[in-house]
Gaussian input, Z-matrix of N, CA and C with variables (Angstrom, degrees):
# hf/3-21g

backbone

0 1
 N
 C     1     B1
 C     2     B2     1     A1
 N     3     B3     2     A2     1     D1
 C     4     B4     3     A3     2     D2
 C     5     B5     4     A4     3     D3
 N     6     B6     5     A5     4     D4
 C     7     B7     6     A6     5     D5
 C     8     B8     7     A7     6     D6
 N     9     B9     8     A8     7     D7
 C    10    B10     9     A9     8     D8
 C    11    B11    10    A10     9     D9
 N    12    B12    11    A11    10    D10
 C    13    B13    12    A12    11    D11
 C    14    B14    13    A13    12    D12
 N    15    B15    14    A14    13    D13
 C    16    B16    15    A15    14    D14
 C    17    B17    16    A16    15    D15
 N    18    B18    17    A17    16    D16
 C    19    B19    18    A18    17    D17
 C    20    B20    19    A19    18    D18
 N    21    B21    20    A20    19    D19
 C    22    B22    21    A21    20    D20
 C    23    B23    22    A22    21    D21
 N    24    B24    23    A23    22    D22
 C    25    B25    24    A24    23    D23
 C    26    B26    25    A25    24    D24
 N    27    B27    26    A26    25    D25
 C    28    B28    27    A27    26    D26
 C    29    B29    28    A28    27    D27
 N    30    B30    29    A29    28    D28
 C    31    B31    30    A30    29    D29
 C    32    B32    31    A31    30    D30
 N    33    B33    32    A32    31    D31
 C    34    B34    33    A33    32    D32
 C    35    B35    34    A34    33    D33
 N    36    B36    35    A35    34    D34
 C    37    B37    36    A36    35    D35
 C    38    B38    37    A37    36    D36
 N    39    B39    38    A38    37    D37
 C    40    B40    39    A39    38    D38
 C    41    B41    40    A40    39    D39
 N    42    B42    41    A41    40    D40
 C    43    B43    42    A42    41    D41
 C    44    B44    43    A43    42    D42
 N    45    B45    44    A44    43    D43
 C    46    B46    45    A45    44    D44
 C    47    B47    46    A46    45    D45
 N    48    B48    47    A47    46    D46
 C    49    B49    48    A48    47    D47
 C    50    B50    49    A49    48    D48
 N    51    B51    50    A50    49    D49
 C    52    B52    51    A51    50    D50
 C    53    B53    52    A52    51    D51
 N    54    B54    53    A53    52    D52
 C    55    B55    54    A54    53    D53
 C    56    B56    55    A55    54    D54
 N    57    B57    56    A56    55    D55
 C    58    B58    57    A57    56    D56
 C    59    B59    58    A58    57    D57
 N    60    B60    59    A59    58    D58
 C    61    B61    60    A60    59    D59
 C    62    B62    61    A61    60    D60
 N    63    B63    62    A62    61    D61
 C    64    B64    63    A63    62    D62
 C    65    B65    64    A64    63    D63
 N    66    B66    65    A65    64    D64
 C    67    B67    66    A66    65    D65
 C    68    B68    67    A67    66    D66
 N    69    B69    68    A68    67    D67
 C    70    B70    69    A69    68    D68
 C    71    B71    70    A70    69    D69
 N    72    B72    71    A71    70    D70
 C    73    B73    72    A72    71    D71
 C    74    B74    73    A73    72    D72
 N    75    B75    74    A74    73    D73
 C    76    B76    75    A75    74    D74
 C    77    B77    76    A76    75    D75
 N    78    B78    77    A77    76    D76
 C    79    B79    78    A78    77    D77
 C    80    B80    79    A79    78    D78
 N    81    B81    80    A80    79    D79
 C    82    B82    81    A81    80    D80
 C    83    B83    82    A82    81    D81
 N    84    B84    83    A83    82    D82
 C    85    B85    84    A84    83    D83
 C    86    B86    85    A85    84    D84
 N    87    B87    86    A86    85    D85
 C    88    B88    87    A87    86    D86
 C    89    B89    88    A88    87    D87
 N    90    B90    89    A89    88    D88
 C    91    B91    90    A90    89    D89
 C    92    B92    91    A91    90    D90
 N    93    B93    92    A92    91    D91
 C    94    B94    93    A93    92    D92
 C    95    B95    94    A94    93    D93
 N    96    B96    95    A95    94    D94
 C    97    B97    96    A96    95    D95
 C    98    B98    97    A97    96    D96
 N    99    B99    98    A98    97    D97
 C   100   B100    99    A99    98    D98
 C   101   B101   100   A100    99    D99
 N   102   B102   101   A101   100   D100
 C   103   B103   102   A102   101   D101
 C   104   B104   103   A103   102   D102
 N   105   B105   104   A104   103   D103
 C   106   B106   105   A105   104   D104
 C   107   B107   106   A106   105   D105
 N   108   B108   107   A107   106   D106
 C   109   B109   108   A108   107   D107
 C   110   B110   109   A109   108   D108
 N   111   B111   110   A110   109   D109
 C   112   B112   111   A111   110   D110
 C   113   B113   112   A112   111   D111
 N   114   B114   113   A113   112   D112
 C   115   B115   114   A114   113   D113
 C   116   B116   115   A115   114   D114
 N   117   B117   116   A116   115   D115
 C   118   B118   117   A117   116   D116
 C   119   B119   118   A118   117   D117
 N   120   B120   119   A119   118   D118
 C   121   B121   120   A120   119   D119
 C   122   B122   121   A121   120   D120
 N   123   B123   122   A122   121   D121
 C   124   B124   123   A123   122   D122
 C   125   B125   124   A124   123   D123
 N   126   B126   125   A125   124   D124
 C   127   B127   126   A126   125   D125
 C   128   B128   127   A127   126   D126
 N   129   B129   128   A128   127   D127
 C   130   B130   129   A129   128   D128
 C   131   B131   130   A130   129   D129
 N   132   B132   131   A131   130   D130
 C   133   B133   132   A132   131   D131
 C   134   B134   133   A133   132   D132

   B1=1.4403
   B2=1.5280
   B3=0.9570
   B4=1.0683
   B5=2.0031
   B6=1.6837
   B7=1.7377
   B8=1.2730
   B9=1.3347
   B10=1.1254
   B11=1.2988
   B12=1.3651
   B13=1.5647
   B14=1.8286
   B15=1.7451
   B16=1.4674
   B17=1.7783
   B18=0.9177
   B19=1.7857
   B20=1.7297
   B21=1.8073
   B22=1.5646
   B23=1.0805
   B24=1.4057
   B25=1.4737
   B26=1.4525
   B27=1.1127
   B28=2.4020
   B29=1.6463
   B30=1.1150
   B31=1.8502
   B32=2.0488
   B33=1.4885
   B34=2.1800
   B35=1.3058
   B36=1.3255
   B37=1.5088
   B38=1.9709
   B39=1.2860
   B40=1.8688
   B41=1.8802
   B42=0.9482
   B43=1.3379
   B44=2.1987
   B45=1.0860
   B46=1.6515
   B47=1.4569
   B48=1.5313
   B49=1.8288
   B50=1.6653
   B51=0.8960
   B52=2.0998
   B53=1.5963
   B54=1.4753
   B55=1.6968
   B56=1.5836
   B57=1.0311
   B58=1.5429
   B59=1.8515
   B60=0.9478
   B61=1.5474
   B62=1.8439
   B63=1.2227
   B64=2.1965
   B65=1.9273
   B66=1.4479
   B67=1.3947
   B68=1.5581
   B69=1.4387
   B70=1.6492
   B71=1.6447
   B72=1.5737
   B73=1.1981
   B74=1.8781
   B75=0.7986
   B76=1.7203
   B77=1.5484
   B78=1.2680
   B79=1.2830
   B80=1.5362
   B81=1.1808
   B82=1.2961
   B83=1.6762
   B84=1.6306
   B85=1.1396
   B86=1.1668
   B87=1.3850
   B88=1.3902
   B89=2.0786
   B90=1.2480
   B91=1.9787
   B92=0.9014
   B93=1.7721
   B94=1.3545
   B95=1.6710
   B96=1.3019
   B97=1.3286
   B98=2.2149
   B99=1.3270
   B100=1.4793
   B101=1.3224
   B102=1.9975
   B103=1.4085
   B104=1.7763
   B105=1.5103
   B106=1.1450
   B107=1.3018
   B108=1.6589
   B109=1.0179
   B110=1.8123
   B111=1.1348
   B112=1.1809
   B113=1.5132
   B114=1.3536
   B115=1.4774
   B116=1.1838
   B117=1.5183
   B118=1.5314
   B119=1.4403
   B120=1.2029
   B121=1.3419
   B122=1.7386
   B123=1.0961
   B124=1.4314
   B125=1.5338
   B126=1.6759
   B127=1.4307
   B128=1.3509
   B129=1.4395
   B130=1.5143
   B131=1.5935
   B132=1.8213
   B133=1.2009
   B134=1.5280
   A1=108.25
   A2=131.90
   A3=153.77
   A4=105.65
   A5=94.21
   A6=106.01
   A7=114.00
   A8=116.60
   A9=141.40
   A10=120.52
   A11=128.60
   A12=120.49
   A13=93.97
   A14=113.68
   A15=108.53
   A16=98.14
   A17=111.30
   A18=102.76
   A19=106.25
   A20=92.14
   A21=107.41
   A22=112.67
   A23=131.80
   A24=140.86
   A25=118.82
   A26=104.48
   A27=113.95
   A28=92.07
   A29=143.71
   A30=136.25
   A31=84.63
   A32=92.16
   A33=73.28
   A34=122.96
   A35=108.58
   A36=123.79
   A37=96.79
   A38=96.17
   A39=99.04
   A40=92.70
   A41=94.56
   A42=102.55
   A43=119.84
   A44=106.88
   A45=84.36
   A46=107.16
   A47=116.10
   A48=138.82
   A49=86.44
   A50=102.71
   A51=115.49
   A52=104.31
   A53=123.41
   A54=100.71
   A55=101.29
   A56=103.00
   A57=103.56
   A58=104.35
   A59=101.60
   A60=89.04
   A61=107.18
   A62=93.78
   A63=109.10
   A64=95.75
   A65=118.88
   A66=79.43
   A67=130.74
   A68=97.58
   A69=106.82
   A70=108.72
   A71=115.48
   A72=95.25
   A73=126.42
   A74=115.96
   A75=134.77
   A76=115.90
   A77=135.39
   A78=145.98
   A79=122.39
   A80=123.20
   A81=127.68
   A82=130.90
   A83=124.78
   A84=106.46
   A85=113.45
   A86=111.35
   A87=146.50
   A88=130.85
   A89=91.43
   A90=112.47
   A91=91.58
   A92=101.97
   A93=125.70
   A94=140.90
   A95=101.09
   A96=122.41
   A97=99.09
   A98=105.35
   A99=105.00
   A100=86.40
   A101=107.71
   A102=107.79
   A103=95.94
   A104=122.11
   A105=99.87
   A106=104.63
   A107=122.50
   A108=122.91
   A109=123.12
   A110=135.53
   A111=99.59
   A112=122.93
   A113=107.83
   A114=117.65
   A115=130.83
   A116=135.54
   A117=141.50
   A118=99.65
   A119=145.36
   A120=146.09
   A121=109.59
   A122=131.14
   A123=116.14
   A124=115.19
   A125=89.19
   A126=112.14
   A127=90.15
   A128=121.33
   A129=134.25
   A130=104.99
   A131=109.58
   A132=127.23
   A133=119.58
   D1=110.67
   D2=158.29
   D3=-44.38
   D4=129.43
   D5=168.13
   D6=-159.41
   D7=169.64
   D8=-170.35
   D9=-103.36
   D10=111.59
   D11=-164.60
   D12=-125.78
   D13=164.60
   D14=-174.33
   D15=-122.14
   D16=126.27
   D17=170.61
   D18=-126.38
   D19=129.05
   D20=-164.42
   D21=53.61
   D22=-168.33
   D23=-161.40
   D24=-67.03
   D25=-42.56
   D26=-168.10
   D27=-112.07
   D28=-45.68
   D29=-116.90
   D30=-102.21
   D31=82.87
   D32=152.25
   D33=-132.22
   D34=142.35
   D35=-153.06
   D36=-110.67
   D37=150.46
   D38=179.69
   D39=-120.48
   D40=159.70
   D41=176.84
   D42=-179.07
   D43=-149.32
   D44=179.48
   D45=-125.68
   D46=113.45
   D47=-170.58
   D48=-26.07
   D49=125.46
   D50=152.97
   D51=-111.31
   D52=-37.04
   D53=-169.35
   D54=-167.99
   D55=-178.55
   D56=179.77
   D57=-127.62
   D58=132.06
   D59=-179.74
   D60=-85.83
   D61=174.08
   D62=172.19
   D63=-70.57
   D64=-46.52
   D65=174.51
   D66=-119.50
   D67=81.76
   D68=173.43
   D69=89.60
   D70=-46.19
   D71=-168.38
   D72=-103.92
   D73=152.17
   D74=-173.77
   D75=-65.09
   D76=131.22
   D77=145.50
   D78=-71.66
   D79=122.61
   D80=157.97
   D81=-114.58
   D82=157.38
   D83=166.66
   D84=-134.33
   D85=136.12
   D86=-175.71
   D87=-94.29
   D88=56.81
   D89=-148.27
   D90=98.61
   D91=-141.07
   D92=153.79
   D93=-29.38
   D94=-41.22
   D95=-159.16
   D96=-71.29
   D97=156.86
   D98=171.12
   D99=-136.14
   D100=141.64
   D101=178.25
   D102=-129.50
   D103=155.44
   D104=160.55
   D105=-126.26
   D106=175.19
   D107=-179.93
   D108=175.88
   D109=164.86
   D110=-177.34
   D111=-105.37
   D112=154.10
   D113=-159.84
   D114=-70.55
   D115=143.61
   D116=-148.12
   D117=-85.52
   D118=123.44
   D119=175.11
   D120=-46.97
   D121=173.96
   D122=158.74
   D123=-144.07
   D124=77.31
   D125=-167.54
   D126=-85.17
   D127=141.34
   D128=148.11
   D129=-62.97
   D130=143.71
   D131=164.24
   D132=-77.66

C-alpha cells in the first residue's frame, strides 16, 4: 500500500507503508531506503 509521509516543513516522499510507529508517525520504503515521517491525511478537496 502505498503512502504519503511529510519530513520537516516542504520534503514529502510516498513510498510503500512498513509500520506505524507509538508516536503517530509512519515508516515507509523507498528501494532500499526506510524514511519516517508523519503521515498525509487523505482528506478529499
Amino acid at each position: 500500500m502505498l503512502r504519503t509521509i511529510v519530513i520537516g516543513s516542504c520534503v514529502s516522499i510516498q513510498g510503500i507503508f512498513e509500520t506505524q510507529l507509538e508516536n503517530g508517525k509512519i515508516v515507509v520504503r523507498v528501494g532500499s531506503s526506510l524514511f519516517t515521517g508523519t503521515p498525509v491525511s487523505n482528506k478529499a478537496a
